[in-house]
Structures are given as C-alpha cells and as structure tokens.
C-alpha positions as CSV (number, residue, x, y, z in Angstrom):
1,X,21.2,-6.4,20.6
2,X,19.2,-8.9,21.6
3,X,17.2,-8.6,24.6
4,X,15.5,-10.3,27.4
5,X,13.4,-9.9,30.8
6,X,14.3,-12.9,32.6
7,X,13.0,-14.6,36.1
8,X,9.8,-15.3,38.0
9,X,6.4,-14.1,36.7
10,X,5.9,-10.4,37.8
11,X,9.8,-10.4,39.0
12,X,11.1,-10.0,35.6
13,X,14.5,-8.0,35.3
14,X,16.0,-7.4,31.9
15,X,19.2,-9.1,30.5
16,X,20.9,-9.4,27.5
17,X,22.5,-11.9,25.7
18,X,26.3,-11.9,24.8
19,X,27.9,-13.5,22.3
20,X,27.9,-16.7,23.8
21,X,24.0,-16.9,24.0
22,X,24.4,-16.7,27.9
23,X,22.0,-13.5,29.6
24,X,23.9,-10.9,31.5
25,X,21.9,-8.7,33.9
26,X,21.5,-4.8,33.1
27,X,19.5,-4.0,36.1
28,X,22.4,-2.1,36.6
29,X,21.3,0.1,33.6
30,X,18.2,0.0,33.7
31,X,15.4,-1.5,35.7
32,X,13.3,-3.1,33.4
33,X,12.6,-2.9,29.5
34,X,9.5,-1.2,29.5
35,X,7.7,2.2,28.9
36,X,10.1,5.2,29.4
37,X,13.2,2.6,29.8
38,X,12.6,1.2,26.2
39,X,13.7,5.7,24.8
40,X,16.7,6.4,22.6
41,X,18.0,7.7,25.6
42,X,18.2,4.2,27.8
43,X,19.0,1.8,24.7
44,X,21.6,4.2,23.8
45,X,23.0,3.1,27.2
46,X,22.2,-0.1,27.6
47,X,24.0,-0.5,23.5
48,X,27.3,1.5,24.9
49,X,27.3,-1.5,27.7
50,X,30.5,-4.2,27.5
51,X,28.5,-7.4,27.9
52,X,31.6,-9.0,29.5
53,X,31.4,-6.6,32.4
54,X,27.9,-6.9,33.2
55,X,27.0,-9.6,36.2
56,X,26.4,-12.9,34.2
57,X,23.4,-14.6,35.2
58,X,23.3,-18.6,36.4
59,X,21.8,-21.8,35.4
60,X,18.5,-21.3,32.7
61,X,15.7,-18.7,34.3
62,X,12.3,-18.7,32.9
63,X,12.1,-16.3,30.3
64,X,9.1,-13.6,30.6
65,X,7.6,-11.2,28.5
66,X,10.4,-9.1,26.5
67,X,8.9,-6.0,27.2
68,X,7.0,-5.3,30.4
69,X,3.4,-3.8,31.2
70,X,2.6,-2.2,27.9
71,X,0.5,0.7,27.7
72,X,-1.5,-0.6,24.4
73,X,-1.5,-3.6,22.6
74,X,-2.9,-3.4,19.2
75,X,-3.1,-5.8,16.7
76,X,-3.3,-5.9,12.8
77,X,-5.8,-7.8,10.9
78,X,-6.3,-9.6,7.8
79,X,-2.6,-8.1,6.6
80,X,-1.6,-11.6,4.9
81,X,-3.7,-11.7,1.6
82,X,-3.2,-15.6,1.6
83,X,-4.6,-15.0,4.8
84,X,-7.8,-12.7,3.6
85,X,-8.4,-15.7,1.3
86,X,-8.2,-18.4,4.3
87,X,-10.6,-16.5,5.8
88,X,-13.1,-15.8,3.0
89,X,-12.7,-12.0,3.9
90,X,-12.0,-9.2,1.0
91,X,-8.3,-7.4,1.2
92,X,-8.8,-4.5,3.0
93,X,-8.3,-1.2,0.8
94,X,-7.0,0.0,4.6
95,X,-5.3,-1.4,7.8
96,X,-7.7,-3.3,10.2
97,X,-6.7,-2.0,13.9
98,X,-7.8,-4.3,17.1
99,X,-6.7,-4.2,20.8
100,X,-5.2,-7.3,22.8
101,X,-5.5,-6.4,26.6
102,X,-2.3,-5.3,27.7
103,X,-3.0,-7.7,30.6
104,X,-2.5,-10.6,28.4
105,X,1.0,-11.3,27.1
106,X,3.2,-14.1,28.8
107,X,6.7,-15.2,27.9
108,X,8.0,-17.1,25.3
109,X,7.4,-20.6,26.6
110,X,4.5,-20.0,29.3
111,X,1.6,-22.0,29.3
112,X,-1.4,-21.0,27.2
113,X,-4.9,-21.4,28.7
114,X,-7.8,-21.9,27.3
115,X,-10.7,-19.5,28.4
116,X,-13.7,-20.9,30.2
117,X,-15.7,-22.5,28.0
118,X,-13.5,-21.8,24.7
119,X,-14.3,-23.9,21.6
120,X,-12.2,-22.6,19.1
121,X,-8.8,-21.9,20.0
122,X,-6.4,-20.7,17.5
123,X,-2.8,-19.4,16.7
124,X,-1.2,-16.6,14.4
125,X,2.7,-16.4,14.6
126,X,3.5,-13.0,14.0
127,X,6.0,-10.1,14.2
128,X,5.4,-8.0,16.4
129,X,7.5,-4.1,17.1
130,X,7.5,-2.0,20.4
131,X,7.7,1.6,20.5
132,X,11.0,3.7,21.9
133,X,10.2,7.2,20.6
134,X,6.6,8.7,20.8
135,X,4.6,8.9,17.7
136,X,2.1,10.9,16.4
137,X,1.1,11.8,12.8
138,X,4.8,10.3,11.7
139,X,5.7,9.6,8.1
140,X,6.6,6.6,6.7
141,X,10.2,8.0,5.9
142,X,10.6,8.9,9.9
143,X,8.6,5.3,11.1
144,X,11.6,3.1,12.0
145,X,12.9,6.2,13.9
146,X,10.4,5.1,16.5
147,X,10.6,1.5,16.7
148,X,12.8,0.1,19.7
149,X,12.6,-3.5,18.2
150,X,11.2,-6.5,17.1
151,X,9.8,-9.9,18.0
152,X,7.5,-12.7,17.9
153,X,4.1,-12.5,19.3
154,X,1.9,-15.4,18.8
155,X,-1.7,-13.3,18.4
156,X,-3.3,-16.4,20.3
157,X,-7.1,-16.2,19.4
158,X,-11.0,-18.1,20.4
159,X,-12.9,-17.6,16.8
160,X,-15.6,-18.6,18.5
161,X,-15.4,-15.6,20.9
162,X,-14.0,-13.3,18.0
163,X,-16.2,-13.6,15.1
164,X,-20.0,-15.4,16.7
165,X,-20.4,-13.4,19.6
166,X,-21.0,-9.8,17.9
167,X,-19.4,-6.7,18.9
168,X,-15.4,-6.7,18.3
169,X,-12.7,-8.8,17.9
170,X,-11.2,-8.2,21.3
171,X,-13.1,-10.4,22.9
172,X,-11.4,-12.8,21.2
173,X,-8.3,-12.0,21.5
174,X,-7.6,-10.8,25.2
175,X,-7.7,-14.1,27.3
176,X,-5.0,-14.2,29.9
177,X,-1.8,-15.9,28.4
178,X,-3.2,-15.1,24.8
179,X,-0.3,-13.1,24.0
180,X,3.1,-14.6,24.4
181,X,5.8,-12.6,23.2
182,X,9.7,-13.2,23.0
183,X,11.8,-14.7,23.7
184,X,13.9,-11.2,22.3
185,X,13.6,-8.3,21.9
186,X,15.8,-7.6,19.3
187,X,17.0,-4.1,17.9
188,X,16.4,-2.9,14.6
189,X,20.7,-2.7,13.6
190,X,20.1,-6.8,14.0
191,X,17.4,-7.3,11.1
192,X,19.0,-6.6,7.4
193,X,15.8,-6.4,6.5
194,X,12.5,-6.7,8.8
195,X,10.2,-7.0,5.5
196,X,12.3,-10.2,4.3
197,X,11.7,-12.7,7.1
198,X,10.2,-16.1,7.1
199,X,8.3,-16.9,9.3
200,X,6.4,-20.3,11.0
201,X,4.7,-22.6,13.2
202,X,3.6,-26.0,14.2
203,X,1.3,-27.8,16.4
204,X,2.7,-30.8,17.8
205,X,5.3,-30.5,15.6
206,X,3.2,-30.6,12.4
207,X,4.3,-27.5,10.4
208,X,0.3,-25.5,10.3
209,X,2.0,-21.9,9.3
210,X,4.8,-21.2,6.6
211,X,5.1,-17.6,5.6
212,X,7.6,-14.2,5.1
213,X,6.8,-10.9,6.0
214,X,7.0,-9.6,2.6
215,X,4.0,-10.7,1.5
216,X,2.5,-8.3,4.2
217,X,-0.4,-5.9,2.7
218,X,0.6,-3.0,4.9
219,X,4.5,-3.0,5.4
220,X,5.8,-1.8,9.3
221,X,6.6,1.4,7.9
222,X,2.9,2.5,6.7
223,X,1.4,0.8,10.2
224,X,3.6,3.1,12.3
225,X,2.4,5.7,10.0
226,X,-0.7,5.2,9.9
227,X,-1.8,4.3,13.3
228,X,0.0,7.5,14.2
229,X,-2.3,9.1,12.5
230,X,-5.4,8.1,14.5
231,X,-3.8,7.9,18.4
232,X,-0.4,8.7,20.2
233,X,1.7,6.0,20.7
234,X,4.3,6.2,23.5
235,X,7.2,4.3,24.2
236,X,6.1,0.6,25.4
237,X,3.1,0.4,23.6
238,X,3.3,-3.1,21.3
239,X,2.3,-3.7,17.9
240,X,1.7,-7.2,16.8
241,X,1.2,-7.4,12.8
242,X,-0.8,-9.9,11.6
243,X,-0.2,-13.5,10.7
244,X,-0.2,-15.8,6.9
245,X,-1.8,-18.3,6.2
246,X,-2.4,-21.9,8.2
247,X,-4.2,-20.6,11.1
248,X,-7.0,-23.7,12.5
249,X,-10.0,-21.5,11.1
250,X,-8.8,-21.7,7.5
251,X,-8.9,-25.7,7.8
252,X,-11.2,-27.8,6.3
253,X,-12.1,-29.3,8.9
254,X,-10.3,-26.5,11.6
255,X,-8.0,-28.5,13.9
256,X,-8.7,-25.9,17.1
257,X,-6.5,-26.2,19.8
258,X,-7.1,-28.6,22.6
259,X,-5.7,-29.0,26.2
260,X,-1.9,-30.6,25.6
261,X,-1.3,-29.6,22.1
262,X,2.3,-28.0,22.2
263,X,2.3,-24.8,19.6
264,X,5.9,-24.3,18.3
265,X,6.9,-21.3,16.2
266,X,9.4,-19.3,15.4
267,X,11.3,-15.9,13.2
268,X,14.4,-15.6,11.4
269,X,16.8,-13.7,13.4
270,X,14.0,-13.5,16.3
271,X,14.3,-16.5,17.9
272,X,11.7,-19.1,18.6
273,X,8.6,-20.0,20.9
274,X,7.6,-23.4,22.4
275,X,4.2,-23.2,24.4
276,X,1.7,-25.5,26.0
277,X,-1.8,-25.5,26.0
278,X,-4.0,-26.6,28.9
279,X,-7.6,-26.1,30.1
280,X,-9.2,-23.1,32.3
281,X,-8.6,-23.9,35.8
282,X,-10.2,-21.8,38.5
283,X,-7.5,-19.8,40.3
284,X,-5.0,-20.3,37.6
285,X,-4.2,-16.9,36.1
C-alpha cells in the first residue's frame, strides 16, 4: 500500500492511493497514520480496506507529512562509505545515532527555510522507515517484523551549525522544515527489495546525488537491531538512514543552499520530493 496524510498543515487526515494514483480517505479507519494507528493491528485494517469503496478525495490537496507527530526522530550518520570519504571522516566500525526534532518534518513539497543566520545549508536524500510494532533488544532475523514502511526523508542539514559550533550534531539538524518526509508511506509487501534501491537528487535540476541503498555500511536490518539495543522504540517513532555521496559539503568549492534554489529528489518505488528553499522570516514557522 502506499500511503498518504493529505490537507492543510496540522489538519492532515490519512488517504491512500488506488490504483489509479487518485487518494481515497480512510478517516473512516483510522484517524491519522501515526503512533498507535501505524500497529499490525490498524494496517491490518486499513490493508483488508476495498479502495473503491472508500470516499474518494477531490481536486490535488497539499500533501503533509506521511506519518504524523513522531515520538523520536533519529538519524543515521556517515552510513554511505562514498560518503565517509566526501566527508574526510573514517568508516565507522559502528552505527553513528543523532536526533532530528520531532518538531521538524514537513511534507513532501513544503517549503524549506533557512534558519536565522544559516550559512551552510545542505541536503541528504535518504530512506527513511517508521516503526508499527515496539522494539527492544530485536534481532536482525525479527527487524522487518517491526517496520510499518518506508520513505524518503530529505535529512536537510546547516554544516555550519552541525560541525563548527561544538556540542552535537542536532543542532544542525532540527531547524523547523528540515525534515520533509513523503510523499508515501509505503508498506514493506511493495519493496522487492528495500537494500536494492537507487536513489537521487538535484538542485535546480542539476543532478548533486546519485546513489542505491546497497552500498549502505549498516543495512535496515542491523539499525533496527541495533538501536533496539540501546532505547525502546514504539510505534511512530522515524528512522531516517543516512545519505551517499553529493551532499554541498563534499564540493570543492560547496554549493550550499540559497533562498530560491528548488531541491528535487527522489526513491525507486517511493515516490519523489520537489521543495523550495527560502530565507528565515520572522513569524514564518
């Protein structure tokens, strides 16, 4: 199935598209696609659905977030090696584990804003998995068990923020609007195979990132896994993955993000984003 939370920002309700491409509302179902709603249980329901009979929905809404008000965000780094390289940073023997604030992720085509006084905007297509079942200490063999599906998150960054200011990286990565997931959510039976995917992006339509998820360091299955092993996670919580290689940092010279660059990017089998960036207004988010 593929997935979607559709209307007016904080108004979302969740949909799903039929064969046709054209969203049909399951507020009926359920009320949104989020937290306890996201369980075995409700996507067993919401799969046992006949698309046909469900109300469909008019004209082309705004598409938001494909999975509302996470409980934790966390984000993989450095799990590219091309990446690593970019970056001038060793492979890391283990998973590198960051947070995103919750509080940040927008829909597919949103706006993305610059913080106030950012420098050195950046982008990182990625894939990105929410959680249906909880998980603690799970095995690889049981870690798809507890995935509710996938989708693209672009990890939005400000190096500037990230890497010069000390501390960690989630200064850099938390800006309102610097997480725009979507547009699906789509369910695991979909992807053949989620370690087999290519993957890419472009700024103003200049291709910056070409990539596939196999060349991931730390497969889906061993993050489940492992981050299991260090907190709970509970159904809604979102992990985004990491990105390849072509990010603005790695270029010589970087080509950071300015106010009305248009990022474009995009998954096979996940669909594609198209955002805008602009400048910090007061007031804005």
């Amino acid at each position: 199935m593929k997935l979607v939370r559709y209307g007016k920002p904080g108004k979302e309700k969740p949909g799903l598209i039929d064969a046709e491409g054209k969203i049909r509302d399951l507020s009926g179902i359920v009320p949104d696609l989020a937290g306890a709603y996201l369980t075995p249980k409700h996507m067993a329901k919401i799969a046992k659905a006949k698309p046909y009979k469900l109300p469909l929905v008019r004209g082309a809404p705004r598409l938001g977030p494909c999975v509302g008000q996470p409980g934790n965000f966390i984000a993989v780094g450095l799990n590219y090696a091309d990446h690593a390289a970019e970056a001038k940073m060793k492979v890391p023997a283990e998973p590198i584990l960051f947070n995103k604030a919750p509080n940040c992720i927008v829909g597919p085509n949103d706006d993305v804003m610059l913080p106030k006084g950012a420098v050195k905007g950046d982008w990182e297509v990625e894939i990105a998995f929410v959680i249906g079942e909880r998980a603690s200490y799970v095995s690889e063999k049981d870690a798809m068990k507890h995935i509710a599906g996938f989708f693209i998150c672009n990890d939005v960054s400000e190096r500037e923020y990230q890497a010069e200011r000390s501390g960690q990286w989630v200064k850099g990565k938390s800006a309102p609007t610097f997480g725009p997931i979507g547009p699906y959510l789509v369910t695991p039976d979909e992807i053949a195979d989620v370690q087999s995917l290519d993957m890419w992006l472009d700024v103003n339509g200049v291709r910056q990132q070409t990539g596939n998820t196999k060349t991931m360091i730390f497969g889906i299955r061993h993050l489940v896994h492992y981050i299991s092993q260090f907190m709970t996670l509970d159904p809604g919580d979102i992990v985004t993955t990491g990105t390849p290689p072509g990010v603005a940092m790695g270029r010589t010279p970087p080509n950071y993000l300015k106010a009305g660059d248009t990022m474009s990017l995009g998954i096979d089998g996940l669909g594609r984003q198209a955002n805008r960036v602009i400048g910090w207004t007061k007031g804005q988010v």
